[in-house]
Each structure stands twice: as structure tokens, then as C-alpha cells.
C-alpha positions in Angstrom: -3.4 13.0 39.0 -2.9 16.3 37.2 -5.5 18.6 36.4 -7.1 18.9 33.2 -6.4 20.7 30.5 -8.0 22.1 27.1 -6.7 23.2 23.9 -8.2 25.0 21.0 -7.7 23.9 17.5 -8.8 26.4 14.7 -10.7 24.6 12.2 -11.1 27.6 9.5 -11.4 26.4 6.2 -12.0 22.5 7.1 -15.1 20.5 5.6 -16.7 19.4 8.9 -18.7 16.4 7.7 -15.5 15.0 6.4 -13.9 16.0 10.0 -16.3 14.7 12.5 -17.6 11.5 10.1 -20.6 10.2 10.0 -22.3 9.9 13.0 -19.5 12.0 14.4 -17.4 8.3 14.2 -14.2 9.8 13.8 -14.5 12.4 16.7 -15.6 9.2 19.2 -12.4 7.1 17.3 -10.2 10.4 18.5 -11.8 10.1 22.1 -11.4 5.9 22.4 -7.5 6.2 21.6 -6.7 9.4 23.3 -9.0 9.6 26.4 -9.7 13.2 25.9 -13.0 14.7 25.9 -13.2 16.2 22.3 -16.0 19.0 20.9 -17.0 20.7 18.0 -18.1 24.5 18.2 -18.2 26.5 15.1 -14.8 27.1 14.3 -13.1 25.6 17.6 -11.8 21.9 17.9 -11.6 21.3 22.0 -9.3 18.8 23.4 -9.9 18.2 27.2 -8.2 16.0 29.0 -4.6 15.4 31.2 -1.4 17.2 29.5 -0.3 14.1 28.4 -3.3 12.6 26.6 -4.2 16.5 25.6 -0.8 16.6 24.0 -0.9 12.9 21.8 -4.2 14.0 20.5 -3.1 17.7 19.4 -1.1 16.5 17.0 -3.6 14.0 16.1 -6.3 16.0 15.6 -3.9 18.4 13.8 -3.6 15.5 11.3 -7.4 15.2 11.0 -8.0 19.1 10.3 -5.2 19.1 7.2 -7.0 16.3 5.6 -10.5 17.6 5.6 -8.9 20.8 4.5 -7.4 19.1 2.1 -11.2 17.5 0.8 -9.3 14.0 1.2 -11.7 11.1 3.0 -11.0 10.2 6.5 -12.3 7.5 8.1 -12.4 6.0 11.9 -9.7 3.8 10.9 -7.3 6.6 9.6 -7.9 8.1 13.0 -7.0 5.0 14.5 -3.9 4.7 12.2 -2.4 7.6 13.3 -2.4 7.1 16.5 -1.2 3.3 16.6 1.7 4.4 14.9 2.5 7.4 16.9 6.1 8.8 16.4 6.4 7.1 13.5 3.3 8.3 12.4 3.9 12.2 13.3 7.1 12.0 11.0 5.4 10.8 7.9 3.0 12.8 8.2 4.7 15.7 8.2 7.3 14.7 5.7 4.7 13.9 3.3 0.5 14.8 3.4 1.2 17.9 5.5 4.2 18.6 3.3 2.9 17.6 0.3 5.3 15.1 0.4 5.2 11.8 -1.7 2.7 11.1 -3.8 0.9 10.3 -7.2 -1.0 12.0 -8.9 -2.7 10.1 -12.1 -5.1 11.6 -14.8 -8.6 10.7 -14.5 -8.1 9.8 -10.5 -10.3 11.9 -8.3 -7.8 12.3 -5.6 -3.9 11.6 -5.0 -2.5 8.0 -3.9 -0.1 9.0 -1.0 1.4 6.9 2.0 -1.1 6.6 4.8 1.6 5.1 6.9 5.2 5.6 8.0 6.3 2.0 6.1 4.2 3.0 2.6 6.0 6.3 2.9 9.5 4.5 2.8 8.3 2.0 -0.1 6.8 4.6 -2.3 10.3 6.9 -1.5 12.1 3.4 -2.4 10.0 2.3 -5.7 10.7 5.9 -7.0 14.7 6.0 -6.6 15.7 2.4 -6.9 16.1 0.4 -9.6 14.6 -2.8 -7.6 12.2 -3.0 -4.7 11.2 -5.4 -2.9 8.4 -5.1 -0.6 7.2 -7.4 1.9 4.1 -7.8 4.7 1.0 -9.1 4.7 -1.9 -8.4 3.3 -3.7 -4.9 3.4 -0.9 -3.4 3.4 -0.7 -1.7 -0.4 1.7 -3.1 -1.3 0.2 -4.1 -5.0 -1.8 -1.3 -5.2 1.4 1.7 -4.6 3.4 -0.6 -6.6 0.7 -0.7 -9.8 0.6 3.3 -9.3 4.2 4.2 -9.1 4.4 2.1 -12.1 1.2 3.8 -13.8 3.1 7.0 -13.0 6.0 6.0 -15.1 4.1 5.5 -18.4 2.1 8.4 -17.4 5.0 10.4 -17.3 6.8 8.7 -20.4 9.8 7.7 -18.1 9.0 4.0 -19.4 6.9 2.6 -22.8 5.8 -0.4 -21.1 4.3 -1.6 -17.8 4.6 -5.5 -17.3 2.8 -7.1 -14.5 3.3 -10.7 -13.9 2.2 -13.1 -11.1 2.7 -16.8 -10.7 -0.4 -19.1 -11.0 0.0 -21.1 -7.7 -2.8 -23.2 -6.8 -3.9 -22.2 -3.0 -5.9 -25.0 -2.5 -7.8 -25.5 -5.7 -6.7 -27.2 -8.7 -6.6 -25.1 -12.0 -7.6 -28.5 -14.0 -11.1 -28.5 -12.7 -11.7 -24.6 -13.0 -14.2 -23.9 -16.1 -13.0 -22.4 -19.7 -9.8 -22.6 -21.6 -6.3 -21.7 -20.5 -6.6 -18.2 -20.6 -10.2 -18.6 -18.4 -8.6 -20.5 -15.7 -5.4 -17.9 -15.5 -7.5 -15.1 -15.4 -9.1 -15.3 -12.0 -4.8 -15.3 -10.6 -4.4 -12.5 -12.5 -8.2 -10.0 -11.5 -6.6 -8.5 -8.6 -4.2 -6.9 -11.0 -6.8 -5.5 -13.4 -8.7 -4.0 -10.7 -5.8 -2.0 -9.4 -5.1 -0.7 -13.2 -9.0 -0.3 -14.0 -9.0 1.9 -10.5 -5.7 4.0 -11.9 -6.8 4.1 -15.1 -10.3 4.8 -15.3 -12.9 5.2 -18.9 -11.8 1.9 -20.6 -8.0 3.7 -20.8 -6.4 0.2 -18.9 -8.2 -1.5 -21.5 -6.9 0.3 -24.6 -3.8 0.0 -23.3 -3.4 -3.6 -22.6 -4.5 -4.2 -26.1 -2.1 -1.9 -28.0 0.5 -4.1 -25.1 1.3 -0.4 -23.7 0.4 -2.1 -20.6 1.0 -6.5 -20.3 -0.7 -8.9 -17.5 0.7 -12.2 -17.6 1.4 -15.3 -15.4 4.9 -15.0 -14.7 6.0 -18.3 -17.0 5.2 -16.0 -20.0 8.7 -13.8 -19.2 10.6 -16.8 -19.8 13.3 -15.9 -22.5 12.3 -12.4 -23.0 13.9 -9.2 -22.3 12.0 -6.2 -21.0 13.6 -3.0 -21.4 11.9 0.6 -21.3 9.4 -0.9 -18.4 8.5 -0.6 -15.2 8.3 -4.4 -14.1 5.9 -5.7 -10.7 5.9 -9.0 -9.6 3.7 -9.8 -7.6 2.6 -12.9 -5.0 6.3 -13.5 -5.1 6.4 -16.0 -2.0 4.8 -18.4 -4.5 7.4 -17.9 -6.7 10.5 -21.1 -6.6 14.1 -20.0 -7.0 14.5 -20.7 -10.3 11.4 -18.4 -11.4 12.8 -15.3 -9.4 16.2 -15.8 -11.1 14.8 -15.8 -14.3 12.8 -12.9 -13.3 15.3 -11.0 -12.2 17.6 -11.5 -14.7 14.8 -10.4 -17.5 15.3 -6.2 -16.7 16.9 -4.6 -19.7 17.9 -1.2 -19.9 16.2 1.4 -18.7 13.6 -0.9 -16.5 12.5 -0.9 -13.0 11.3 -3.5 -11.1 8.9 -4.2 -7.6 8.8 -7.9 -6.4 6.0 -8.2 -3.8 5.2 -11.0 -1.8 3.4 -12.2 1.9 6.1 -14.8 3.6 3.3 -15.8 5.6 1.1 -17.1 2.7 3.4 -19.2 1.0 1.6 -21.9 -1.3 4.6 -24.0 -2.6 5.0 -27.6 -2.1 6.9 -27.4 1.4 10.1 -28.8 -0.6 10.2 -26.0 -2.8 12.1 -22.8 -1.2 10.3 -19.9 -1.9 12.5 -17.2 -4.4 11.3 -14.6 -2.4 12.5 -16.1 1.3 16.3 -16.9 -1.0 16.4 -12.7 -2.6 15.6 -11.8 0.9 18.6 -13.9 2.2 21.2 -13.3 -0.9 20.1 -9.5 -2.6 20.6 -7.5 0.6 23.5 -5.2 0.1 23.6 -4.8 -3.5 23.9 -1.4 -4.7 20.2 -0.4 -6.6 18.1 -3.1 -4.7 16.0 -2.0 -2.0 14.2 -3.9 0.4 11.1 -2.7 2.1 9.3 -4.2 5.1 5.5 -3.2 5.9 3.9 -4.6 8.6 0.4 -5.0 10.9 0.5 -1.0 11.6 0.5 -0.1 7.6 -2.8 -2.3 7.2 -4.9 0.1 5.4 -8.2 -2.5 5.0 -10.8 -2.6 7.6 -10.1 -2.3 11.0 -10.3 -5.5 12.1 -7.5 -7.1 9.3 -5.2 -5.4 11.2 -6.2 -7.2 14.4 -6.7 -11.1 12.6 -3.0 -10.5 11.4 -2.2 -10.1 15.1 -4.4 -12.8 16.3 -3.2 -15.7 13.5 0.6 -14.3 14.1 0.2 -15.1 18.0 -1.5 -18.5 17.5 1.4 -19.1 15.7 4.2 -18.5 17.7 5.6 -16.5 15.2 
């Protein structure tokens, strides 16, 4: 066994409650997945442990210093993040929030949406030089919420006039006919997670005035039948309950001069088990086509609670799959 070690990080110019956490929670978190001893003296950050463990958590606890220096949250699970990922980790972090790498920044938004993980690094690279992503993983992962601010971006930046978000309304269990209200009632609860995205992009009632100038459209995806959308920045979203014929027709909607994100969980596919899935066919036919881009995130970009990341694994072993 080799003998220990300890390294010195300066942590000049670093907000120390956001550091350490509360109840010191990320500095244990550091400890749990590193095994070094870690301590907190003025301006020094101490690592002690074996060169080996020392070494994985310098880098670590590099990480954690540029973000509190940067007055960005961190949390137990970013700490946790960072090392699950590890290599793959290092690289986007240095190629982007110690870089300044990608990222959005939106008027009104208290702090910048970047990629917290290597595979959001790659999709929000991809939605912002191709013409059509597709991104697919499970849930947690961001993949609605970097597609709605890419896209937000766009108007922002008058690279588009519109942003059109559509998402089929599948029943997942429950039957639409027995849901309260009219048509538009019984839609609206398919189509919440999409307004909550925009209301958090777009915040003072500015997501509202746009929707209702149609700057900004939300519609079940049977709406974009027979139209043509140029000038727009285009997300579809819960695409695995999507049938072929609806991604076709989706597809083949883009005008000039629009972008489009198709986003979709393979493992929570709601179709009638006859029914292929558009999503599982684009992922089989689209590959290799110049301009479409297909992203894959997975358990390690979970940015939710701790613990999704861990049911994901759990129902993914019971499974076989």
C-alpha cells in the first residue's frame, strides 16, 4: 500500500457555502467517491489520501472550485456526476464550463443553461450545427429542456420567427375520453411539460405573449398535418409514441430556413405493440444522411435526483435489456 499523500488546492475567490454545500454535503459526496480525506482551511482545499485516489479527486475538486467561482449552484449530485463519468467527464468539462464552452445564455434567466454532462455537451454542439437532431435516452436526461433552450436561443437571436413545439397525445394508460373539459382541456395536460420549460426560459409572462401573438406555437403533433413551417426552430418531442406515418409527415413539414430536434425515450413506448414506433424506424433508416445528427444520452447524463439515475439501472437490469 503506498503512503499517503496531500495536495493543496487554492480556493481564492470561490463562494465557500456554494463549495462545501450545505451541511458540508458536497465535501462528504467528494470523500464517498474518492476515498480521500478532504478539508477546508481558509483559503486551502486539502486532498489526502493514496496518489491514485489523491489524483481522481484533484481534478474533481478542481471542477468544484471553478463552479462556485463562477456563483453557479452545485449540488451532491453534480459532485457525484463528475466523478461517474470520469474521463469523459474531465473532457467536457474542460471543453466547455471551464472554457466557457457551450452554452445559452437567455434574457431574464438568472444563470446560463450549459451541458452538465459529456452526452448533453455533444447534443447541445449537435442541435446548434445541424439541421436535424435527434436525441434519445431516458428520462432526466435534458433532453426537452436543452432542446426548448437551443430553440429559445434562436428566436432570441432572430436566427428564426417562429418556435413550434409539438408532441403526440398518446394515452399512457388513461383514456383521454374520460378526462374533464373540452378538447383543448384534455390536450393540455400532454402538452404542460412543454410550457414549463418555456415559462422557465422565458420568464414575466414573456412565453405567454408570445404564444399568443403565435411567435411561439404548442400543439399536439396532428395539428402539423398539411402545413409547412419555414423560418422555425421545430422540437418534437415524446417521439417514441409517434407511428411512422406521423414522423414522416413530420419530417417532411421543415421549410426553408428551419431546424428541427426529435426527442424520444425507446424505453417508454406507449403504442399499440402493432404499431412501430417512428422513432425506432428514423433511428434504423436516417443514419448517414448528410444534416441529420443522432444523439444518444444515457444513465450517466441523468441530471434529476440522485436516485433516477439508479431506478434507470435497476428497471434496465430486471429487464434484461
Amino acid at each position: 500500500m503506498s503512503d499517503p499523500v496531500i495536495h493543496r488546492l487554492s480556493v481564492e475567490g470561490a463562494d465557500p457555502l456554494t463549495l462545501v454545500g450545505v451541511n458540508d454535503a458536497n465535501l462528504l459526496a467528494l470523500e464517498r467517491v474518492t476515498g480521500v480525506r478532504v478539508s477546508l482551511r481558509g483559503d486551502q482545499f486539502t486532498l489526502a489520501g493514496s496518489v491514485e485516489s489523491v489524483e481522481n479527486a484533484t481534478w474533481i475538486a478542481s471542477a468544484m472550485i471553478d463552479v462556485a467561482r463562477m456563483d453557479r449552484p452545485l449540488t451532491p449530485e453534480d459532485v457525484e456526476r463528475l466523478a461517474a463519468n470520469g474521463d469523459r467527464q474531465r473532457e467536457v468539462w474542460s471543453d466547455g464550463v471551464a472554457a466557457g464552452g457551450p452554452k445559452i445564455v437567455l434574457p431574464g434567466m438568472r444563470r446560463a443553461v450549459q451541458p452538465k454532462t459529456p452526452g448533453q455537451a455533444a447534443y447541445l454542439k449537435a442541435m446548434k450545427e445541424e439541421d436535424i437532431v435527434v436525441g434519445i435516452g431516458p428520462a432526466g436526461t435534458g433532453k426537452t429542456y436543452l432542446a426548448v433552450a437551443t430553440g429559445v436561443e434562436a428566436l432570441t437571436r432572430k436566427h428564426v420567427r417562429r418556435l413550434v413545439l409539438a408532441r403526440p397525445a398518446v394515452e399512457a394508460g388513461e383514456r383521454l375520453g374520460f378526462l374533464p373539459g373540452d378538447l383543448q382541456a384534455k390536450i393540455d395536460p400532454y402538452l404542460r411539460p412543454l410550457y414549463d420549460a418555456l415559462e422557465e426560459m422565458m420568464p414575466d409572462g414573456r412565453a405567454q405573449r408570445a404564444i399568443e401573438n403565435r411567435t411561439i406555437e404548442i400543439a399536439p403533433l396532428g395539428y402539423m398535418r398539411g402545413r409547412t413551417l419555414s423560418d422555425a426552430f421545430v422540437i418534437l418531442d415524446e417521439a417514441q409514441n409517434v407511428t411512422s406515418g406521423q414522423m414522416k409527415m413530420f419530417l417532411t413539414r421543415l421549410g426553408v430556413n428551419s431546424r428541427a430536434v426529435v426527442i424520444g425515450d425507446k424505453t417508454q413506448i406507449d403504442l399499440d405493440p402493432r404499431e412501430e414506433s417512428g422513432l425506432v424506424q428514423i433511428e434504423r433508416i436516417l443514419p448517414g444522411i448528410d444534416g441529420v445528427k443522432f444523439c444518444y444520452l444515457e444513465e450517466c447524463d441523468v441530471v434529476r435526483h440522485r436516485l433516477v439515475r439508479h431506478i434507470l439501472r435497476a428497471y434496465h437490469d430486471n429487464s434484461g435489456g
